[in-house]
C-alpha positions in Angstrom: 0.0 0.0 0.0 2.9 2.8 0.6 3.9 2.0 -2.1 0.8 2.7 -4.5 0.9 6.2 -2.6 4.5 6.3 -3.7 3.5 5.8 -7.3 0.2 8.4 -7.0 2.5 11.2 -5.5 5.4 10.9 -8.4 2.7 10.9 -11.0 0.7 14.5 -9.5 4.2 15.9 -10.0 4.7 14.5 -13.4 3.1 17.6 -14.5 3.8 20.2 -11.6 1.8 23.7 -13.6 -1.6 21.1 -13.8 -1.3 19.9 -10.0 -0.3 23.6 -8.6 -3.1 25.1 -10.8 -6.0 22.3 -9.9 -4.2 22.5 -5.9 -4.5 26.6 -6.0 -8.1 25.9 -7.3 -9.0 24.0 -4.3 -7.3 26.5 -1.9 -9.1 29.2 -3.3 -12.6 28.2 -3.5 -12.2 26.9 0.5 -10.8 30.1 1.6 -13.5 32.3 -0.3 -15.9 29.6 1.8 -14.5 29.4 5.3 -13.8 33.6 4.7 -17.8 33.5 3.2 -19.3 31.4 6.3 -17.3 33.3 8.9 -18.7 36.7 8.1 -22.2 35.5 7.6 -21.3 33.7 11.6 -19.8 37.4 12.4 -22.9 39.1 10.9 -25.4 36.8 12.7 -23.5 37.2 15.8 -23.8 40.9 15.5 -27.2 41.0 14.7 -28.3 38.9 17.4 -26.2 40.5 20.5 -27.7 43.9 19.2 -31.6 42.0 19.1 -30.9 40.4 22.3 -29.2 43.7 24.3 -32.2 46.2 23.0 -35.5 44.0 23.3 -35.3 40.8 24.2 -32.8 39.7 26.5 -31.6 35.9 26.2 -34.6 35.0 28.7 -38.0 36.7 29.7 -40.4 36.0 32.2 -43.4 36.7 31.2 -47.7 36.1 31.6 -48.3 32.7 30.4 -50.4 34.6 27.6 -48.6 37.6 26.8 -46.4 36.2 24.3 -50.2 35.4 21.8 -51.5 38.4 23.3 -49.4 41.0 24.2 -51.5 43.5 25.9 -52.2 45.1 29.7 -54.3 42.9 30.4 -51.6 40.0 30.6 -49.2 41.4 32.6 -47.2 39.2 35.6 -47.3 39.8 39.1 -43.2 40.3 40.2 -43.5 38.9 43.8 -42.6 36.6 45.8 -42.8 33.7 43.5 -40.6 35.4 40.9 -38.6 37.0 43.1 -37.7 33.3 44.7 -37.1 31.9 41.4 -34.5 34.5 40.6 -32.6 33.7 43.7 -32.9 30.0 43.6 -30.7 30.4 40.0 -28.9 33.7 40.9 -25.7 31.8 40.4 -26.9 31.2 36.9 -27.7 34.9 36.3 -26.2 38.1 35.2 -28.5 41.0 35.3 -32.3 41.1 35.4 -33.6 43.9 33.6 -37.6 44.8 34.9 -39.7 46.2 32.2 -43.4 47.4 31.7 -44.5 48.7 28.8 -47.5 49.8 26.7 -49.3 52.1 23.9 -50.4 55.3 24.6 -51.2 59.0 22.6 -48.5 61.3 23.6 -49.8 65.1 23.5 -48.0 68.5 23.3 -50.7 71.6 23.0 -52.9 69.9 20.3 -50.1 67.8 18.9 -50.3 64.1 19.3 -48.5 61.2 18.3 -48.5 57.2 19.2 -46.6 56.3 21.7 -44.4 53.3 23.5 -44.5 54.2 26.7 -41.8 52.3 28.7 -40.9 52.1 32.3 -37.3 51.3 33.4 -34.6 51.2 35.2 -31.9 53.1 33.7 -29.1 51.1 35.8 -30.1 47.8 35.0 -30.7 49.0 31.0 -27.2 50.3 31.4 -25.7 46.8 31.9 -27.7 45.9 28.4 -27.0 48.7 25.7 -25.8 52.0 27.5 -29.5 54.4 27.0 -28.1 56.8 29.8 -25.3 57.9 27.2 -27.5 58.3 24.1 -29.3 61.2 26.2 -28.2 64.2 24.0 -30.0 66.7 25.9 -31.0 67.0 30.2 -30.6 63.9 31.4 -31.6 60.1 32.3 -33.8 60.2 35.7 -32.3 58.4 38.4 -34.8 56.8 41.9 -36.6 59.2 42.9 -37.0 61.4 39.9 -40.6 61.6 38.3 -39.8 62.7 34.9 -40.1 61.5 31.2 -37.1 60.8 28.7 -38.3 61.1 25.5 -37.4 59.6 21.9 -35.4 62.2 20.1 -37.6 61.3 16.7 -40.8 61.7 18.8 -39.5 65.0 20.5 -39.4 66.4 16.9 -42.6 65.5 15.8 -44.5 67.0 19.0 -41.7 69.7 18.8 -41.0 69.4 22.7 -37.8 69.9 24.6 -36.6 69.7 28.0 -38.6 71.8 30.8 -41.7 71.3 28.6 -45.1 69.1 29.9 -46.3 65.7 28.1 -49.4 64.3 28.3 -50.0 60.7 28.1 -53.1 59.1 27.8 -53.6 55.4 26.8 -55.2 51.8 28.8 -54.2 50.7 31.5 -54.4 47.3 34.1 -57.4 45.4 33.2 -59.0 47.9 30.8 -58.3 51.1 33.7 -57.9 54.8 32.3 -54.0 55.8 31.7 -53.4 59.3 31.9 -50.2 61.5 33.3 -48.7 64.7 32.6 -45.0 64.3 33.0 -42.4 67.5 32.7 -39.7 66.5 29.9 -36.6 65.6 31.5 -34.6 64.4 28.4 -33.9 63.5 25.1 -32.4 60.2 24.1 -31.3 59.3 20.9 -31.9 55.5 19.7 -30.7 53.6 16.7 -33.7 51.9 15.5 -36.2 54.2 13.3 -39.4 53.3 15.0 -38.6 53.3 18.8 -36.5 56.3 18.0 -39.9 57.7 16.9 -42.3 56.4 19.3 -40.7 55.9 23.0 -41.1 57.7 26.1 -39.5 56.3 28.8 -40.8 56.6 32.8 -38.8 55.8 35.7 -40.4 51.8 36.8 -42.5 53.2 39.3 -44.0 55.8 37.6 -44.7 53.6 35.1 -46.6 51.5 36.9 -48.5 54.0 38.6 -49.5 55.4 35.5 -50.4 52.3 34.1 -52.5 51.5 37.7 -50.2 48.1 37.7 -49.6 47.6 40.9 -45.9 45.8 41.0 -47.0 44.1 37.5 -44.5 43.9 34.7 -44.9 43.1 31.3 -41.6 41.1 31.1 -38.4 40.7 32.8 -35.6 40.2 30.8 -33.0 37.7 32.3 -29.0 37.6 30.7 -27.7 34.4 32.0 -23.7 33.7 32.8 -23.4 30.6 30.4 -25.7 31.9 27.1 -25.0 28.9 25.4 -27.7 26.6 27.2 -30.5 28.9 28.3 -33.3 26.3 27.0 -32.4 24.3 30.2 -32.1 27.4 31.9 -35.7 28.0 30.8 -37.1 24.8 31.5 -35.3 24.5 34.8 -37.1 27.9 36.1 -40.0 27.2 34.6 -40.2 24.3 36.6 -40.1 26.3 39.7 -43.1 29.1 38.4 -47.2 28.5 38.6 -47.0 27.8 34.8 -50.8 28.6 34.4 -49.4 32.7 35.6 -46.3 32.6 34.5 -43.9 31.4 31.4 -39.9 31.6 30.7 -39.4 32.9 27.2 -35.9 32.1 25.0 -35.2 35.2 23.0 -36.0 32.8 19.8 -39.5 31.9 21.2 -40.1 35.6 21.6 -38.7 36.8 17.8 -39.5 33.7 15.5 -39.2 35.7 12.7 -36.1 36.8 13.1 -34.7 33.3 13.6 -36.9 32.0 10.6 -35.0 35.3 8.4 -31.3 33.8 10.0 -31.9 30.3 9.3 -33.2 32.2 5.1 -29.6 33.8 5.8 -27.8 30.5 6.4 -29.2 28.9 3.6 -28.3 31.4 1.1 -25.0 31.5 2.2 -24.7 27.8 2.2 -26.7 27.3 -1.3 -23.2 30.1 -2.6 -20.6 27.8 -1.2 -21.9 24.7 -2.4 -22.0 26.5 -6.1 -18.3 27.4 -5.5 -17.8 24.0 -4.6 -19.5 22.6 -7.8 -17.8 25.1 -9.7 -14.0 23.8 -8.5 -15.7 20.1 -8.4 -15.5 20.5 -12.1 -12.1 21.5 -12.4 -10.9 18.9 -10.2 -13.1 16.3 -12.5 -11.8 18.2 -15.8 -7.9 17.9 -14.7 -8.4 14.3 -13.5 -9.9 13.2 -16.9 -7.6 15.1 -19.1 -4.6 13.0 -16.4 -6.6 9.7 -17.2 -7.0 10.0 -21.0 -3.0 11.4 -21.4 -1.9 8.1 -19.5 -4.2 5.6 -21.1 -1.6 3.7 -23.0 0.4 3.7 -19.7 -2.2 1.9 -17.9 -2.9 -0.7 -20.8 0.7 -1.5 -20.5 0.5 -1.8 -16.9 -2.3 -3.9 -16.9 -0.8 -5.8 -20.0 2.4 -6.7 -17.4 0.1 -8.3 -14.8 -0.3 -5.1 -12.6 -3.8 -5.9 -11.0 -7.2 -3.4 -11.9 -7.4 -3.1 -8.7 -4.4 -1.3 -7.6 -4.1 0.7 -10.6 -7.3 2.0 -9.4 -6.4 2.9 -6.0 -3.2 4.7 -7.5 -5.5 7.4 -9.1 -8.1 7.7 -6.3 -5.1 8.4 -4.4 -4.2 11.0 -6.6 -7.4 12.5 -7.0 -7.7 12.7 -2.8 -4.6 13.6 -2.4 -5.0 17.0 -4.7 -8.2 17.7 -2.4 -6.1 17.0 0.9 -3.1 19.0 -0.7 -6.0 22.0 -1.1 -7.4 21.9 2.2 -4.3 21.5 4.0 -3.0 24.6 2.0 -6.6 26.2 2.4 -6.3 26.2 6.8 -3.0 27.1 6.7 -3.5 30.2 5.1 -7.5 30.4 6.3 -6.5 30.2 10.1 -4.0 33.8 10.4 -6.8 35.2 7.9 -9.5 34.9 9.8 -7.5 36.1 12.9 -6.7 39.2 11.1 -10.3 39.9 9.8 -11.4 39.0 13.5 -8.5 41.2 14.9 -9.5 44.1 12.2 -12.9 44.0 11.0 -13.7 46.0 8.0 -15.5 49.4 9.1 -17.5 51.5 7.2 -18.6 55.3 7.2 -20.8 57.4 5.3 -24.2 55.9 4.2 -23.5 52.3 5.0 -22.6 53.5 8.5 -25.6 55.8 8.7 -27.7 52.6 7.3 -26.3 50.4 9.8 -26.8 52.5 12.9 -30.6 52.3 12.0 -30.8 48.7 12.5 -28.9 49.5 16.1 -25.7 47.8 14.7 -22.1 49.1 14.6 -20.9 50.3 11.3 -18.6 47.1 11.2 -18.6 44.0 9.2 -17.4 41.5 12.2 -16.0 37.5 11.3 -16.3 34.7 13.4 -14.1 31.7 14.5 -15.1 28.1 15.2 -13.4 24.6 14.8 -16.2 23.1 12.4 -16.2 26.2 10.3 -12.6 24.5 8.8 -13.7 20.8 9.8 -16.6 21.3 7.9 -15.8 22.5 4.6 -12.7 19.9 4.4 -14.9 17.4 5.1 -17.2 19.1 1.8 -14.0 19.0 -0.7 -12.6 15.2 0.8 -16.0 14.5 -0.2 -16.4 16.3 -3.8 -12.5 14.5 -4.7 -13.6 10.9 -3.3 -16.4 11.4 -5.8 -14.4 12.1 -8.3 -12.1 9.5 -7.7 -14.5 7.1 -7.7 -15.6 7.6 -11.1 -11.9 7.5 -12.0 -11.8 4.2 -10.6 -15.0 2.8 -12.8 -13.2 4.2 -15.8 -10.1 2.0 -15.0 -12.2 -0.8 -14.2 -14.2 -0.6 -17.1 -10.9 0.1 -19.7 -10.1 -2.5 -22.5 -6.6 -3.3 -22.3 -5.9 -3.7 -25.7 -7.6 -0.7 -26.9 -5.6 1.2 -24.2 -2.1 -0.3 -24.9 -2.8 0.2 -29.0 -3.4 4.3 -27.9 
């Protein structure tokens, strides 16, 4: 058997231009992949922190029938029950984030405007994305204080400022009237077009008062340590909550569309590397039939000596894996510092691609991931692709008529 490998590496560099060429194919088309897959990880990654660190959270506690009906009237009670629950797992836990939230018509003189009103608390949201230092005018309200931040798109379109009065009025707790004036304390400026447009936020317990809650919230947003198994995080409080009050939400139960328009992603970008792969399949087939037809009389000779079919044939499926393995092994050896340097130095942009990413709350950076089965995989993709390809060179030899083959 060494031997037969002996024999299939002399012959790849028989021709050295045809191997290097068909060997830089293969490199090529698995560093455009692994470069391909690890910005769509990157971009995912990105996409999903900033979905995760402004709405969601990883985990939510919620009403058993909020998530289907997402109103005031199925808002959770945060006592005792809850609060045990959080410090039976508090070891498990990062930051709790308290949140209640609701429509309302926000009204300056005879101005009005929909609203999201929002009550918070600006030191746990800190921990998340940072609102206090998006305030571009007055300031974020601390305990104690009992005055609105407002949206710094919705401030425009009421024209209203710091020191003014707004006037809320909306539905509260089991169907109750909501309405509040509240002096203008501050603008913040958010990323996203339509909270930036329509939030006003109120410190937690004003928010509750003016929604007649009680110590209800509409959902309270959990960041665990270990983000990697918060299903069994989720099931294992669940466990511990009245589940006919109270549910634990993963951020992918809460946004399904958003995973249904990653996994769309995933596919596409999958469905592009497979083409490449198809694509430098060919060429690999190409320069391995071109090899077989040049050396037909060499193998009708061979075969004429006594040299078994069977042998022959494993001398070119060697050959043919061996060009993939030569491709892959070049393609990590040059893939693993690139993707260190693209993780290291991600491409930034400015201008309108920076102005267009800020409104979907991301940086204005194209960031690449790094995983072990982003290179496992795809060698496993072109080992595959050559074997193939071998294989049919192997049919070919075992289907050759000497004669004909020694007489070419």
């Amino acid at each position: 058997m060494p031997i037969l490998f002996t024999f299939a590496w002399r012959n790849l560099w028989r021709n050295r231009r045809r191997t290097l060429i068909t060997v830089s194919s293969v490199l090529f088309t698995y560093l455009l992949a692994v470069a391909l897959l690890s910005f769509m990880g990157g971009f995912q990654q990105q996409m999903t922190e900033s979905l995760i660190r402004q709405e969601t959270g990883y985990l939510q506690i919620q009403d058993a029938l909020y998530l289907d009906e997402p109103s005031m009237d199925h808002i959770f009670d945060h006592g005792e029950e809850v609060s045990d629950v959080l410090e039976q797992f508090g070891d498990k836990i990062d930051v709790t984030v308290p949140r209640i939230r609701g429509f309302s018509l926000a009204a300056k003189g005879m101005t009005t405007r929909p609203a999201m009103v929002a009550g918070i608390v600006p030191e746990k949201e800190d921990k998340l994305r940072e609102i206090s230092s998006h305030v571009t005018k007055g300031k974020m309200f601390s305990p104690g204080d009992d005055f609105a931040v407002v949206a710094a798109g919705l401030a425009d379109l009421l024209d209203i400022s710091v020191g003014d009065t707004l006037v809320l009025i909306g539905q509260g707790f089991q169907a109750v009237s909501a309405t509040g004036k509240f002096q203008v304390g501050g603008i913040v400026e958010l990323n996203l077009p339509e909270p930036n447009n329509t939030k006003v936020y109120l410190p937690l317990e004003r928010a509750q008062w003016y929604f007649d809650a009680g110590n209800r919230l509409t959902n309270l947003l959990i960041m665990p340590h270990d983000t990697k198994r918060i299903s069994q995080l989720a099931t294992e409080m669940e466990e511990n909550l009245d589940r006919e009050w109270y549910a634990v939400r993963t951020w992918k139960e809460i946004v399904p569309d958003m995973v249904e328009l990653m996994e769309m992603q995933r596919l596409v970008y999958s469905l592009i590397t497979w083409v490449f792969y198809i694509i430098v399949g060919f060429g690999i087939f190409g320069t391995i039939l071109t090899m077989l037809y040049e050396r037909m009389r060499e193998f009708g000779i061979l075969l004429s000596l006594g040299m078994k079919r069977r042998k022959l044939a494993l001398v070119t499926l060697a050959e043919t894996v061996s060009i993939g393995l030569m491709g892959v092994a070049a393609g990590i050896v040059a893939g693993i510092p690139l993707i260190l340097i693209l993780i290291r130095f991600p491409i930034r942009f400015s201008g309108e691609m920076a102005a267009y990413m800020h409104d979907f709350g991301m940086e204005a950076v194209f960031t690449f991931s790094m995983s072990p089965g982003l290179f496992i995989n795809q060698g496993f993709i072109v080992f595959g692709i050559t074997l193939l390809i071998g294989v049919y060179s192997m049919r070919k030899i075992f289907a050759m008529n000497v004669l004909d083959a020694a007489r070419s």
